[in-house]
Phi, psi and omega in degrees: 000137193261324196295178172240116180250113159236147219240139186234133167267145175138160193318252154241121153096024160260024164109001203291302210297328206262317175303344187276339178279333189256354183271353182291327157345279212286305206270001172261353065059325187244316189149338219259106178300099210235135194246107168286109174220138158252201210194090013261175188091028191271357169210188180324305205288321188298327195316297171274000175274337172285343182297325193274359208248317203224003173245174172282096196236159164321338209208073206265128170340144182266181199279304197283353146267002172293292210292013155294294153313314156309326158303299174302316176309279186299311208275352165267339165274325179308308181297280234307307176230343137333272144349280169304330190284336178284298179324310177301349186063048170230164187270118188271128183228117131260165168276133207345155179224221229284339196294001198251345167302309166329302180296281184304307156281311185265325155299298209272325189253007184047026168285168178315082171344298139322293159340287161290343179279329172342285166285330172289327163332280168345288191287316150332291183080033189037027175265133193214142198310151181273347153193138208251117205268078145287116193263156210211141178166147204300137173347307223259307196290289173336308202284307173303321154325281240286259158356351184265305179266006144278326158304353184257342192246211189239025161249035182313340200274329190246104181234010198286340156299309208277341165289350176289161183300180195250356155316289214289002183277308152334272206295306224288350170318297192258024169278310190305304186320300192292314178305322182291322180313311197276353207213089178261309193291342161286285183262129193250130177328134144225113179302121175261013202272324207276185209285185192265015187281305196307313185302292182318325131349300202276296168341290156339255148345292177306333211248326221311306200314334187265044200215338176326161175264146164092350178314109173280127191241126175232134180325127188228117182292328193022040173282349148283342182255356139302354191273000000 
């Protein structure tokens, strides 16, 4: 497998969607054929597991069917499109993959921790990013981002995170925190406060290494650090 797989992590309302845009910039800019996708919804059938996932309903998943769902989501992206596209030798940039199930589901909604590395287990297929962007910034502050900038577009409906307490925003916080502790080499640190020249920088300065000439790049399984 040839491709670059990187993955961008963080709460709500740090900047993920627009760094990912400006880092697609830069690497198709070098020659590099970068395929932008997220999680959920990076394909059709995700489409429609996100209306169930991120919007506001009468009849909102309870948390071991959230997390099935999310499960169900990655494990059609990874064959449907993940997969091929690294095979294809191109670079893959998403908005969360599976570390953000962790975070969210297993720290925020406090289901079983072995459970959810389970499923992802699963849903993976030990395909795991070759290298993972947090972008970390206070909660309280995100959440406003994050609603602030829904209010100007047409996904105003998906709010049903930014409606969680400013708890569940916290543990999903320090969910994140523990992942960067257990994985330094994989996940990489990004101060999400400065402006977006700084972040975007920042960004940089984490990925250059993996873009060197002559770099031998290989699928990284992290079927050990999951267990």
């Amino acid at each position: 497998m040839t491709g670059v797989f990187i993955t961008f992590e963080g709460g709500e309302g740090t900047g993920k969607t627009t760094q990912i845009a400006l880092l697609a910039e830069r690497l198709s800019a070098l020659g590099h054929e970068v395929v932008t996708t997220l999680e959920p919804g990076g394909t059709a059938l995700g489409k429609r597991i996100r209306r169930y996932l991120v919007s506001e309903s009468d009849d909102v998943p309870t948390p071991r069917a959230e997390l099935l769902l999310y499960a169900a989501d990655r494990a059609h992206h990874v064959d449907k499109l993940i997969r091929p596209a690294l095979e294809a030798g191109k670079v893959v940039l998403c908005d969360r993959y599976a570390d953000a199930t962790e975070a969210y589901q297993g720290y925020g909604r406090g289901l079983e921790l072995s459970l959810v590395r389970s499923l992802n287990r699963v849903a993976t297929q030990g395909l795991m990013p070759h290298r993972t962007l947090l972008i970390d910034l206070d909660p309280e502050l995100g959440v406003r981002r994050s609603l602030q900038r829904q209010a100007g577009d047409d996904v105003a409906e998906e709010s049903r995170f930014e409606a969680e307490e400013s708890a569940f925003h916290r543990r999903v916080r320090r969910g994140y925190n523990a992942i960067l502790k257990s994985e330094p080499r994989r996940v990489r640190f990004i101060d999400g406060g400065g402006t977006i020249e700084e972040v975007k920088h920042k960004i940089w300065s984490e990925l250059a290494d993996l873009f060197s000439s002559g770099r031998r790049r290989e699928r990284v399984t992290g079927t050990d650090e999951q267990q």
